[in-house]
Predicted model as a PDB file, atoms N, CA, C, CB and O in Angstrom, pLDDT in the B-factor column:
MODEL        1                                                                  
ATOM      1  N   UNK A   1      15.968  -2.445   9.709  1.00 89.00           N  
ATOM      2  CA  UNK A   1      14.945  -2.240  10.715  1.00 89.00           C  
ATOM      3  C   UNK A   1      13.724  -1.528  10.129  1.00 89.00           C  
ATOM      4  CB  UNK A   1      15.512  -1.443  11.883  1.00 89.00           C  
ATOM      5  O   UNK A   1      12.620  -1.767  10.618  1.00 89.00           O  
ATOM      6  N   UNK A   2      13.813  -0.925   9.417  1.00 91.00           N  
ATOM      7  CA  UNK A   2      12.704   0.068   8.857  1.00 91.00           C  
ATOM      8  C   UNK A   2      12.112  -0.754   7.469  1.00 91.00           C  
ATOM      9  CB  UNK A   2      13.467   1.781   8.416  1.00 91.00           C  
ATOM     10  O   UNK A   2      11.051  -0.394   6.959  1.00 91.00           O  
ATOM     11  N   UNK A   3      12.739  -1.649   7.034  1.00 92.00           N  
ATOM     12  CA  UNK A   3      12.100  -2.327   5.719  1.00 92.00           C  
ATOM     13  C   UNK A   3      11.312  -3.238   6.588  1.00 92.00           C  
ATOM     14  CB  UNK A   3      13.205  -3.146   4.474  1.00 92.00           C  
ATOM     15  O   UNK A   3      10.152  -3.466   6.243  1.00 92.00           O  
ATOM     16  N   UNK A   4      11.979  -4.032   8.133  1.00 94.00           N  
ATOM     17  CA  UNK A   4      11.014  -4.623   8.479  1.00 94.00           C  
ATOM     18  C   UNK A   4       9.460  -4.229   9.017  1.00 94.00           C  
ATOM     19  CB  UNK A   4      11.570  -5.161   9.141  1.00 94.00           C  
ATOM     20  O   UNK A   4       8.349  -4.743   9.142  1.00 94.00           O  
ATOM     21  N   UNK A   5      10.124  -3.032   9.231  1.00 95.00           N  
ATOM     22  CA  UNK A   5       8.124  -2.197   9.833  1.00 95.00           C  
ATOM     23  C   UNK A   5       7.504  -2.181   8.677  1.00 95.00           C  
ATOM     24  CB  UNK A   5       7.891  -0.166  10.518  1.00 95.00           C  
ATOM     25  O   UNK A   5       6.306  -2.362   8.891  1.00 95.00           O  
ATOM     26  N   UNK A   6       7.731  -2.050   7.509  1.00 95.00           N  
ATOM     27  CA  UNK A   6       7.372  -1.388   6.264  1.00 95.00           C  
ATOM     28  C   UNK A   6       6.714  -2.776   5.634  1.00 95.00           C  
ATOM     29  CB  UNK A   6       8.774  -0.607   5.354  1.00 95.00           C  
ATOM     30  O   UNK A   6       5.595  -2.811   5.122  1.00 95.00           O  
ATOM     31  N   UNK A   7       7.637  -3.952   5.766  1.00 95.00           N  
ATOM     32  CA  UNK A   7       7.315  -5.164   5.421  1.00 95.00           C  
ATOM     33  C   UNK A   7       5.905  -5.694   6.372  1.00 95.00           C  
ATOM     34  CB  UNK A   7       8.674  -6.029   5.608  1.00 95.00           C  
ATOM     35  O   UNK A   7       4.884  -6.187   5.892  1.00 95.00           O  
ATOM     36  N   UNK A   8       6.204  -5.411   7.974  1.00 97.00           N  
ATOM     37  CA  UNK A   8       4.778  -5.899   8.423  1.00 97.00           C  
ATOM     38  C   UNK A   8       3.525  -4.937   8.448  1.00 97.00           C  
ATOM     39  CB  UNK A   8       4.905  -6.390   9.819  1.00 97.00           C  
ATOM     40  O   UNK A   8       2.484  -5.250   9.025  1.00 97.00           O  
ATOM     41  N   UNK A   9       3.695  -3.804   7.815  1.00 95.00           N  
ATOM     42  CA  UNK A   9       2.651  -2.862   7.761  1.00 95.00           C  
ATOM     43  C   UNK A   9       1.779  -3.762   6.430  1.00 95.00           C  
ATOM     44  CB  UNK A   9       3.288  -1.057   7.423  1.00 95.00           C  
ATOM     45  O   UNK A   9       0.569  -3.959   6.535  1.00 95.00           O  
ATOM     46  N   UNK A  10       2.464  -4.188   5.374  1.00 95.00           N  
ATOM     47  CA  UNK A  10       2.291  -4.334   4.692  1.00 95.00           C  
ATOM     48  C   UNK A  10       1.268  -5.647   4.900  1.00 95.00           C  
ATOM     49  CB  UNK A  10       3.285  -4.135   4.146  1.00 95.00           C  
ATOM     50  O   UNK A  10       0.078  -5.586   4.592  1.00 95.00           O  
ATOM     51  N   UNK A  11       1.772  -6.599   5.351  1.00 96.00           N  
ATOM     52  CA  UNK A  11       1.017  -7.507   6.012  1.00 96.00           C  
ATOM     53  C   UNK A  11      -0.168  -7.544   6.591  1.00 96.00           C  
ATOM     54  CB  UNK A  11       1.521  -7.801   6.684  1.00 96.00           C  
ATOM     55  O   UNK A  11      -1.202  -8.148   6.303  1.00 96.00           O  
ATOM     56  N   UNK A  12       0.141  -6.753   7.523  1.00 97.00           N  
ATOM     57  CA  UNK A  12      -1.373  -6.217   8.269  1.00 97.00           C  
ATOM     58  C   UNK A  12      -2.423  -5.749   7.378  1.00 97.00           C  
ATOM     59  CB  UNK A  12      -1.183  -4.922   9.260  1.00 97.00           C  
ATOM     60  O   UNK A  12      -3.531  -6.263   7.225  1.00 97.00           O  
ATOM     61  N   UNK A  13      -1.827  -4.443   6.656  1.00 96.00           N  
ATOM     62  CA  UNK A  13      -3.328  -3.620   5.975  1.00 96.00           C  
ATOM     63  C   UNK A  13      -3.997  -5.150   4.719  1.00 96.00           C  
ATOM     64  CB  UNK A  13      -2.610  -1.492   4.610  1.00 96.00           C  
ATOM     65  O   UNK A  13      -5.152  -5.477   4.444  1.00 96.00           O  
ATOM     66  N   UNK A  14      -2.630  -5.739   4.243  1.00 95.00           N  
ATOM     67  CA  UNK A  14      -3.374  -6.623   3.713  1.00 95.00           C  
ATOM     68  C   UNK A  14      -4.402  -7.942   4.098  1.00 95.00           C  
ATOM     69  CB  UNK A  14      -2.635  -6.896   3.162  1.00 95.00           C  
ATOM     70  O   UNK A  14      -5.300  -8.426   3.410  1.00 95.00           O  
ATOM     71  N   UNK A  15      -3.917  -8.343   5.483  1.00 97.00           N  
ATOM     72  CA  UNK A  15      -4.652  -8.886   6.366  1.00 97.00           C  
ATOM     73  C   UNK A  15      -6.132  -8.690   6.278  1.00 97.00           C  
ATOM     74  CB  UNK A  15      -4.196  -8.502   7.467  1.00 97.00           C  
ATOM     75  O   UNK A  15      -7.008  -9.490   5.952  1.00 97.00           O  
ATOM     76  N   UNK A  16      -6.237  -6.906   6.803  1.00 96.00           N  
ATOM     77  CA  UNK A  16      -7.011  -6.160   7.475  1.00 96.00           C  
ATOM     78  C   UNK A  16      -7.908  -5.716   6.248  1.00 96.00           C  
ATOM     79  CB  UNK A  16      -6.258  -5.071   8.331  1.00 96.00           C  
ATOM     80  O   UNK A  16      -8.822  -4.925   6.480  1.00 96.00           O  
ATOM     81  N   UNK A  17      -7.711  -6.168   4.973  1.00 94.00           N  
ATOM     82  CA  UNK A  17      -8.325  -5.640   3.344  1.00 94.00           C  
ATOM     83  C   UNK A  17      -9.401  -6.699   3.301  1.00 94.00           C  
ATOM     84  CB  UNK A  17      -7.074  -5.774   1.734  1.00 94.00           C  
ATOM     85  O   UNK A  17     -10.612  -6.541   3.151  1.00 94.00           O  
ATOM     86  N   UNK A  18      -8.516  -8.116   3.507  1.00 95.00           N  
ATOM     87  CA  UNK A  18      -9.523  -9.555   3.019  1.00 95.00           C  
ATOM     88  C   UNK A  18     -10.140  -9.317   4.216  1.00 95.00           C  
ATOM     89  CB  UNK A  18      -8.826 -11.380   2.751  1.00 95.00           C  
ATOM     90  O   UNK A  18     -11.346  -9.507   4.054  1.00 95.00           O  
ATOM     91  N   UNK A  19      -9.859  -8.948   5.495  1.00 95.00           N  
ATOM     92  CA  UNK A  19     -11.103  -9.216   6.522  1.00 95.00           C  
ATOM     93  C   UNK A  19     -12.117  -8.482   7.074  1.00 95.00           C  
ATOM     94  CB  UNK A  19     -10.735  -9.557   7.498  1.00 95.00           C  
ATOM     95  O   UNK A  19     -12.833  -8.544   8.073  1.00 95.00           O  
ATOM     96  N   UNK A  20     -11.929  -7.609   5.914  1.00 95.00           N  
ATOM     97  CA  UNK A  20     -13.254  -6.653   7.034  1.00 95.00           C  
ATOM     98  C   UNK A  20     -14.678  -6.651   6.123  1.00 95.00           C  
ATOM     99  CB  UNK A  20     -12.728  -4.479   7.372  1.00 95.00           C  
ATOM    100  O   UNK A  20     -14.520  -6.658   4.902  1.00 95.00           O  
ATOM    101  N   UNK A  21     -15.661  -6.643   6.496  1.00 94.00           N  
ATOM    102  CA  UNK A  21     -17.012  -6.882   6.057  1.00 94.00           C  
ATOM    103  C   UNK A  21     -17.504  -5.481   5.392  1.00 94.00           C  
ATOM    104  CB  UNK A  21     -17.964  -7.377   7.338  1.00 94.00           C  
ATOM    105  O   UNK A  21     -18.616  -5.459   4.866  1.00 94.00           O  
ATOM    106  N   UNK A  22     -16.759  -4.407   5.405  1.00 94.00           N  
ATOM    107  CA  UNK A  22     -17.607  -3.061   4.996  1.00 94.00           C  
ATOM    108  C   UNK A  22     -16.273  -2.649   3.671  1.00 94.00           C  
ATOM    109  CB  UNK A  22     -17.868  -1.546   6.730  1.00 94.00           C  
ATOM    110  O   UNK A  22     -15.061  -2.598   3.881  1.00 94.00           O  
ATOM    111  N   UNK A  23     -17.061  -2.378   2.207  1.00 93.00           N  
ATOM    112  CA  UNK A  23     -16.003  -2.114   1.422  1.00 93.00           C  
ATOM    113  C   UNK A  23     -15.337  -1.127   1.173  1.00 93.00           C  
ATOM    114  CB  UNK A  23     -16.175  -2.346   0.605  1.00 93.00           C  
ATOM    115  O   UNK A  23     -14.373  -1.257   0.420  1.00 93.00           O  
ATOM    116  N   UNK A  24     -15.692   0.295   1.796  1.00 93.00           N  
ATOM    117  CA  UNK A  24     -15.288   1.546   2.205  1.00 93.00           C  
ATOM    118  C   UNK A  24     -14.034   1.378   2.854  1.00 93.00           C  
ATOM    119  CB  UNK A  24     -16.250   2.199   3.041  1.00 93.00           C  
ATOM    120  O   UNK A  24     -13.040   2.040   2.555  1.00 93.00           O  
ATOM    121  N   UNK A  25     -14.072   0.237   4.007  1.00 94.00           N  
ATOM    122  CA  UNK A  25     -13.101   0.488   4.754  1.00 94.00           C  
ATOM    123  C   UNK A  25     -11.868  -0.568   4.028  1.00 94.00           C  
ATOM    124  CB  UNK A  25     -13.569   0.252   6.349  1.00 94.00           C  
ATOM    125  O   UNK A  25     -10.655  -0.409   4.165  1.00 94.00           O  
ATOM    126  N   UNK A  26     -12.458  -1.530   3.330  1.00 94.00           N  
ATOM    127  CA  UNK A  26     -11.032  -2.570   2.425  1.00 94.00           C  
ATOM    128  C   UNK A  26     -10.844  -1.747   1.314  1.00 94.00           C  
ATOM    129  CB  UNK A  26     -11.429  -4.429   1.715  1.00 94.00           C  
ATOM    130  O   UNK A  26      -9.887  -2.217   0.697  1.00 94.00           O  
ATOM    131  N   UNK A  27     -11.409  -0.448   0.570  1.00 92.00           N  
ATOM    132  CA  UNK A  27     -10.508   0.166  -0.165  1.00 92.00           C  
ATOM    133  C   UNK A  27      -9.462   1.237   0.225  1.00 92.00           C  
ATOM    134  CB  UNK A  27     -11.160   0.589  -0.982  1.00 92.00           C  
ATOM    135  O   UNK A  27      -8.681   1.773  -0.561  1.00 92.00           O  
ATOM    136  N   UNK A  28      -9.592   1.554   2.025  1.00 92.00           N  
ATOM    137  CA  UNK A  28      -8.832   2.909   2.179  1.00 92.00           C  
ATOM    138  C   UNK A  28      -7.867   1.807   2.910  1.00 92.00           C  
ATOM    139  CB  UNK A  28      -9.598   4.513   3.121  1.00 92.00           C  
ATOM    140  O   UNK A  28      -7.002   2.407   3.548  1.00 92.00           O  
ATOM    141  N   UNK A  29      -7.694  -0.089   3.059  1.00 94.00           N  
ATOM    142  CA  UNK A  29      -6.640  -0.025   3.426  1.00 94.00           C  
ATOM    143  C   UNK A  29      -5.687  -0.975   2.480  1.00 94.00           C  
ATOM    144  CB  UNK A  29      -6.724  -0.260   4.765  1.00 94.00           C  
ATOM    145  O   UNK A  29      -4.603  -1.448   2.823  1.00 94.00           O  
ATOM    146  N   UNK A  30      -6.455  -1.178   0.988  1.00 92.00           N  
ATOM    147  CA  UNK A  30      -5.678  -1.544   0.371  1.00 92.00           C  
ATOM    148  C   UNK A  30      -4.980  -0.060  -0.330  1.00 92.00           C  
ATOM    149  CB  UNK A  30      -6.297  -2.621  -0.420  1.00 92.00           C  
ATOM    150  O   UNK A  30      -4.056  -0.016  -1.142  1.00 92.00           O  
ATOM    151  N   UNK A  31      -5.569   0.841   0.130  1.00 92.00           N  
ATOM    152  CA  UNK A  31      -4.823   2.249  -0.802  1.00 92.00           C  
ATOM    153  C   UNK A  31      -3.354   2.695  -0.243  1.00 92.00           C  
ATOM    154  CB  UNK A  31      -5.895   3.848  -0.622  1.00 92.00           C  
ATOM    155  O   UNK A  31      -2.425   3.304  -0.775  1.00 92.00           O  
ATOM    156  N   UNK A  32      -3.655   1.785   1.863  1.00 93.00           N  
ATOM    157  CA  UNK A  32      -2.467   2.509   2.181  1.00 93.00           C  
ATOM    158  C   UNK A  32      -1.725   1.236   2.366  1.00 93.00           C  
ATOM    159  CB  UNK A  32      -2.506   3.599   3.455  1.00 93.00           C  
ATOM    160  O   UNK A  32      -0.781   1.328   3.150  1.00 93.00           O  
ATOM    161  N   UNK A  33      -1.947  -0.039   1.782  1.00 94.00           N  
ATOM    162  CA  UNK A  33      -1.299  -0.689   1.632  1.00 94.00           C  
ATOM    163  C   UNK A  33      -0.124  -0.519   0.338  1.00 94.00           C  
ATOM    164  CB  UNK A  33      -2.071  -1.534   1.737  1.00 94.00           C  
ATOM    165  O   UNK A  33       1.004  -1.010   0.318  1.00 94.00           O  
ATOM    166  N   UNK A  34      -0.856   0.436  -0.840  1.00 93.00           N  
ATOM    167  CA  UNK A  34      -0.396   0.630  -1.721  1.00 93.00           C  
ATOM    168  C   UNK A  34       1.013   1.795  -1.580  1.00 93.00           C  
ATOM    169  CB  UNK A  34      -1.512   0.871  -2.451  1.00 93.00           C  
ATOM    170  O   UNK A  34       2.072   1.869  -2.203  1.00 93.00           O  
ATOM    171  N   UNK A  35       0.457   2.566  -0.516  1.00 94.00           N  
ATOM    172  CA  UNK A  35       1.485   3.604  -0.373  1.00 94.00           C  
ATOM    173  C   UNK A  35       2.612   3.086   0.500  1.00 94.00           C  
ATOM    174  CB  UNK A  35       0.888   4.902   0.229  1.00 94.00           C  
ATOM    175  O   UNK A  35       3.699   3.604   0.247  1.00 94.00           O  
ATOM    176  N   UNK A  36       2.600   2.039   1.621  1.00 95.00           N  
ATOM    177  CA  UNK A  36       3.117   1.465   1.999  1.00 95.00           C  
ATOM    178  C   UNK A  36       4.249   0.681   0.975  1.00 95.00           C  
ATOM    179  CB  UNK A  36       2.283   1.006   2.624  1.00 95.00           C  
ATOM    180  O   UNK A  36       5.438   0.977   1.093  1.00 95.00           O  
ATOM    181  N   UNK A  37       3.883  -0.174   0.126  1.00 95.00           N  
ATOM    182  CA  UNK A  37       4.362  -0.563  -1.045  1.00 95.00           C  
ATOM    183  C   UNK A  37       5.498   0.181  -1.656  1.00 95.00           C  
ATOM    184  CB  UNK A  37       3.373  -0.583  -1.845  1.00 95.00           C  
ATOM    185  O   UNK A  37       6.668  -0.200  -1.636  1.00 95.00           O  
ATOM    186  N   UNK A  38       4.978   1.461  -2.294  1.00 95.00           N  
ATOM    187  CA  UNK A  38       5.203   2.543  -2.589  1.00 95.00           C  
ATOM    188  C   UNK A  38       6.792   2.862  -1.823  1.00 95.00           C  
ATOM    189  CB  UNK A  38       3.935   3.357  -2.210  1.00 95.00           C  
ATOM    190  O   UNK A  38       7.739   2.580  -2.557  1.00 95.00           O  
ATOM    191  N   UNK A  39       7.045   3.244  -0.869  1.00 95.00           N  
ATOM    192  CA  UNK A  39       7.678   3.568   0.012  1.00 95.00           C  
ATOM    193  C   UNK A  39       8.967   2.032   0.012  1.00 95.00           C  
ATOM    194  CB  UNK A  39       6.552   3.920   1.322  1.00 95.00           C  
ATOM    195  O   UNK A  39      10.177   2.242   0.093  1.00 95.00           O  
ATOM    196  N   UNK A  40       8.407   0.681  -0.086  1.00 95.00           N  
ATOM    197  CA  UNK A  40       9.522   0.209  -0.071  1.00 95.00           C  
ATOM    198  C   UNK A  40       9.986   0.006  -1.155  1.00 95.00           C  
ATOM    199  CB  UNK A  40       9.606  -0.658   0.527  1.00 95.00           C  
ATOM    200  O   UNK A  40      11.035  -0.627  -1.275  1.00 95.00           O  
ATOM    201  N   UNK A  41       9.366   0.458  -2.120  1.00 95.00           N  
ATOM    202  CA  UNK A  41      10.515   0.735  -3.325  1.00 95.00           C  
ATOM    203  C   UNK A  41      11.467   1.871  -3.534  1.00 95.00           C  
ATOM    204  CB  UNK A  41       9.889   0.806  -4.502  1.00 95.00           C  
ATOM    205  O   UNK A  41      12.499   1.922  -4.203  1.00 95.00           O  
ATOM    206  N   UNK A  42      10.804   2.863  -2.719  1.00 95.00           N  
ATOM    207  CA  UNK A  42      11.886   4.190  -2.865  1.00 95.00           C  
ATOM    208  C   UNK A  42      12.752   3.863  -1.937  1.00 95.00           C  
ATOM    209  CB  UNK A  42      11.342   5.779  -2.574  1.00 95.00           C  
ATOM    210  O   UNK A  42      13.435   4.808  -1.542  1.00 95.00           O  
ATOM    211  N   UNK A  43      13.033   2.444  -1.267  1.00 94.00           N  
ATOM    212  CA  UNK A  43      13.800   2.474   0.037  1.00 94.00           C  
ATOM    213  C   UNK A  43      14.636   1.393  -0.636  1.00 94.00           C  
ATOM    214  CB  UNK A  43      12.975   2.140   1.638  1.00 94.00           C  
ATOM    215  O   UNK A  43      15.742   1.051  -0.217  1.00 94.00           O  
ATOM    216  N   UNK A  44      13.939   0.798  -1.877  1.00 94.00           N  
ATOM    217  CA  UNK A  44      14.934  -0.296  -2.455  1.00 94.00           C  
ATOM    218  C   UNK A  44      15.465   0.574  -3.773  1.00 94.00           C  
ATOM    219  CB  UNK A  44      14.078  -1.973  -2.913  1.00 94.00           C  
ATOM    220  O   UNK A  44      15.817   0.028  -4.819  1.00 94.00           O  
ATOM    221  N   UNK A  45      15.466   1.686  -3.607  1.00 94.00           N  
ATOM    222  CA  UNK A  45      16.685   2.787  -4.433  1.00 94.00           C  
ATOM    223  C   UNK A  45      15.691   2.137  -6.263  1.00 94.00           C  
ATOM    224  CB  UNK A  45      19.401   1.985  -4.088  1.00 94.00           C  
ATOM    225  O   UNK A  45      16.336   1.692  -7.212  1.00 94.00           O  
ATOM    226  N   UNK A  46      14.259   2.267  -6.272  1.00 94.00           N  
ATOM    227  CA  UNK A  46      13.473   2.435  -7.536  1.00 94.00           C  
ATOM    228  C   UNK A  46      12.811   3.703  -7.288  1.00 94.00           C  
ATOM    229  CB  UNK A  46      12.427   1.244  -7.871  1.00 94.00           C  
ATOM    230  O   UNK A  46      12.157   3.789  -6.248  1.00 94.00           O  
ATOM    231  N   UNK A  47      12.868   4.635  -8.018  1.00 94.00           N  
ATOM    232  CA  UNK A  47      11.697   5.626  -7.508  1.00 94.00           C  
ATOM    233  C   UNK A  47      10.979   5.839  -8.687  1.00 94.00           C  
ATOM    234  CB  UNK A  47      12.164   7.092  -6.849  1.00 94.00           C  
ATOM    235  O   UNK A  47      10.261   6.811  -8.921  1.00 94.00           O  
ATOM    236  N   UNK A  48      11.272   4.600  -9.644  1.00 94.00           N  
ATOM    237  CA  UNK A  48       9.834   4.995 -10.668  1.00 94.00           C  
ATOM    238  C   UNK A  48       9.329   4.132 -10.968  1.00 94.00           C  
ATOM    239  CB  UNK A  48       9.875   5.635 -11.926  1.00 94.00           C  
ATOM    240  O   UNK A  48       8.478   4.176 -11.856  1.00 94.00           O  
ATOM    241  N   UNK A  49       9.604   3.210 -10.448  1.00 94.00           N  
ATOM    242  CA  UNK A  49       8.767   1.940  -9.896  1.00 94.00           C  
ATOM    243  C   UNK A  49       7.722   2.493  -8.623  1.00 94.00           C  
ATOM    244  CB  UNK A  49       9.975   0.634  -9.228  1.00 94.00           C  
ATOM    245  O   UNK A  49       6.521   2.228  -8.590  1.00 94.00           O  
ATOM    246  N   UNK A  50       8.397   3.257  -7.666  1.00 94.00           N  
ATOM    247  CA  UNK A  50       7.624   4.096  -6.340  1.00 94.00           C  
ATOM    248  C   UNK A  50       6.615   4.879  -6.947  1.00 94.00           C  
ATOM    249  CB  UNK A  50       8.631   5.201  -5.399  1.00 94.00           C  
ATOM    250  O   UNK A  50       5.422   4.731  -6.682  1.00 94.00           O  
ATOM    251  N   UNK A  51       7.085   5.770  -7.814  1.00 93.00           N  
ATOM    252  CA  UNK A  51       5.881   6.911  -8.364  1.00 93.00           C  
ATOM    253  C   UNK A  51       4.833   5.698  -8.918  1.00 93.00           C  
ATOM    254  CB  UNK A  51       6.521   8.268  -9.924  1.00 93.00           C  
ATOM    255  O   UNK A  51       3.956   5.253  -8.178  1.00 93.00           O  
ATOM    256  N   UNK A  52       4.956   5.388  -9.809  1.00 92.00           N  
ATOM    257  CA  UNK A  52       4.187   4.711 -10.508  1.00 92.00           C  
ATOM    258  C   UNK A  52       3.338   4.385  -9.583  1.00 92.00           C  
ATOM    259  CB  UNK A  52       4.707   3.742 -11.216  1.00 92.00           C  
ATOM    260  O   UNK A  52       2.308   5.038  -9.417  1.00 92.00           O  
ATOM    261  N   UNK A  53       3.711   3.114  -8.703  1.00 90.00           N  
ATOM    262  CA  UNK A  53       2.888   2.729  -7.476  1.00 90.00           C  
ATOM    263  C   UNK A  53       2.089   3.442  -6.788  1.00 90.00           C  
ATOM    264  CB  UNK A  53       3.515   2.365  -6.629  1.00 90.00           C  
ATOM    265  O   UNK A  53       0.953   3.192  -6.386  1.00 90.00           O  
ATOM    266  N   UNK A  54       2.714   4.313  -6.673  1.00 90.00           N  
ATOM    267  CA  UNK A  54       2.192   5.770  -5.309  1.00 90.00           C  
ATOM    268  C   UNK A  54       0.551   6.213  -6.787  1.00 90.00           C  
ATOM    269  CB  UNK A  54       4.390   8.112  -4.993  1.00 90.00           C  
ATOM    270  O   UNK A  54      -0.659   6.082  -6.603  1.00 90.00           O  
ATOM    271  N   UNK A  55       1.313   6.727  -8.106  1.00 91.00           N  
ATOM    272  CA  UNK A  55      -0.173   7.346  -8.638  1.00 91.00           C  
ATOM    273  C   UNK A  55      -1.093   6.199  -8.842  1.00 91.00           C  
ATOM    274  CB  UNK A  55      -0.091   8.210 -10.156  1.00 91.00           C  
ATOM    275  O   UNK A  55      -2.279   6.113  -8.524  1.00 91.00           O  
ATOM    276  N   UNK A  56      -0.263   5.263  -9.478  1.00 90.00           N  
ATOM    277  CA  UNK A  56      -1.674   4.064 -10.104  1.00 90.00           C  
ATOM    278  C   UNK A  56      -2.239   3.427  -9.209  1.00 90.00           C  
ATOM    279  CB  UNK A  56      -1.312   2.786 -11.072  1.00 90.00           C  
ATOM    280  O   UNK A  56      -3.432   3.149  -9.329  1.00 90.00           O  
ATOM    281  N   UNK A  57      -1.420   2.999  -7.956  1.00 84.00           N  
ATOM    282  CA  UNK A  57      -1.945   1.912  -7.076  1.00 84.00           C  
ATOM    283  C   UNK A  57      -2.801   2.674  -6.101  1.00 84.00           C  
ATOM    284  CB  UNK A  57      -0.773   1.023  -6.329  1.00 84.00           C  
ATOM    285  O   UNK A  57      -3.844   2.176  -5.677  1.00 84.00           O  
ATOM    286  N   UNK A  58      -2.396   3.852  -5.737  1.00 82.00           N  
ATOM    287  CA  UNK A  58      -3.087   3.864  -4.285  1.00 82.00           C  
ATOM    288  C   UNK A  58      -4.345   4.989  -5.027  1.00 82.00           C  
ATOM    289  CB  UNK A  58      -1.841   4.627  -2.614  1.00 82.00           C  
ATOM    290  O   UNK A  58      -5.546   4.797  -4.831  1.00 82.00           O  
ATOM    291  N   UNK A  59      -3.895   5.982  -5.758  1.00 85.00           N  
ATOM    292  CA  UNK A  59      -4.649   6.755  -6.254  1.00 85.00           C  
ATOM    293  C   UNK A  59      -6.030   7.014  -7.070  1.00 85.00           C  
ATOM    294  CB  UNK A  59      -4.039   7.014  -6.603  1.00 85.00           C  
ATOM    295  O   UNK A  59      -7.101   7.588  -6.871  1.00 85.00           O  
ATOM    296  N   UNK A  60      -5.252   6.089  -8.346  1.00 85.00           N  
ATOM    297  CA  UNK A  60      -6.677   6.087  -9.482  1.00 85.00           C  
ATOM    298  C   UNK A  60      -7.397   4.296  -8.886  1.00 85.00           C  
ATOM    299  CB  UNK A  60      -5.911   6.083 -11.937  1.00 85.00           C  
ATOM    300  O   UNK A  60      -8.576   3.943  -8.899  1.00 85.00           O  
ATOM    301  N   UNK A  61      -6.532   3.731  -8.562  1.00 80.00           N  
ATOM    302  CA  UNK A  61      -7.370   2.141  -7.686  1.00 80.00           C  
ATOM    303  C   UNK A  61      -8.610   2.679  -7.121  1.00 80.00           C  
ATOM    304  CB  UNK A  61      -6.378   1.303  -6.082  1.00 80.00           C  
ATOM    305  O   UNK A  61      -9.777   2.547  -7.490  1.00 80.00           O  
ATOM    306  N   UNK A  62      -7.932   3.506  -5.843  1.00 79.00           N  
ATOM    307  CA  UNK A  62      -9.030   4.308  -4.877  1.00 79.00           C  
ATOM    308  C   UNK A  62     -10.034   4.649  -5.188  1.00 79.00           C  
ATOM    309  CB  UNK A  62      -8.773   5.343  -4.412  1.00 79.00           C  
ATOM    310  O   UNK A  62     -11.126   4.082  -5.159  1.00 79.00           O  
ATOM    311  N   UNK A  63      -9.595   6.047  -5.657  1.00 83.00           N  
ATOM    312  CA  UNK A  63     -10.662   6.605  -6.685  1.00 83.00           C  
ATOM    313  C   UNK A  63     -11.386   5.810  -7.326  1.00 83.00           C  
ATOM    314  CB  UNK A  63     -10.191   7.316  -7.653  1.00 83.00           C  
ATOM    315  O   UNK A  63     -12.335   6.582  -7.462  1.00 83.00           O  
ATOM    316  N   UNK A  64     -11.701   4.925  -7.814  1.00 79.00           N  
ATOM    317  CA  UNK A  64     -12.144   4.423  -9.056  1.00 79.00           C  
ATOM    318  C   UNK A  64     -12.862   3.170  -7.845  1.00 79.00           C  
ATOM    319  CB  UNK A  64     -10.747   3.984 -10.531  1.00 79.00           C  
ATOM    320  O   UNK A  64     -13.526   2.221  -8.260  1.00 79.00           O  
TER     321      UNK A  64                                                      
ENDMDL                                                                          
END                                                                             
């Protein structure tokens, strides 16, 4: 039940990345698409596959 919320969150922010017209707002939701991500790997028992994700993807992506 919870991989499936996690799975359509995932969906959405990515949805919600390709469609929005302002790029401020498609980098803060591919970041929490990333943390989203993030999260279903620590739920698929990787957590350094998760870290990794969590610093590179959502973090220095963002940032940068």
């Amino acid at each position: 039940m919870v991989m499936n919320i996690f799975l359509f969150l995932m969906l959405v922010f990515a949805f919600l990345s390709i469609q929005t017209r302002m790029m401020r707002r498609a980098v803060i939701y591919l970041g929490v698409f990333s943390i989203v991500s993030a999260m279903i790997y620590f739920l698929y028992q990787a957590p350094d596959v998760g870290l990794a994700e969590a610093v590179i993807g959502s973090t220095l992506t963002t940032i940068l």
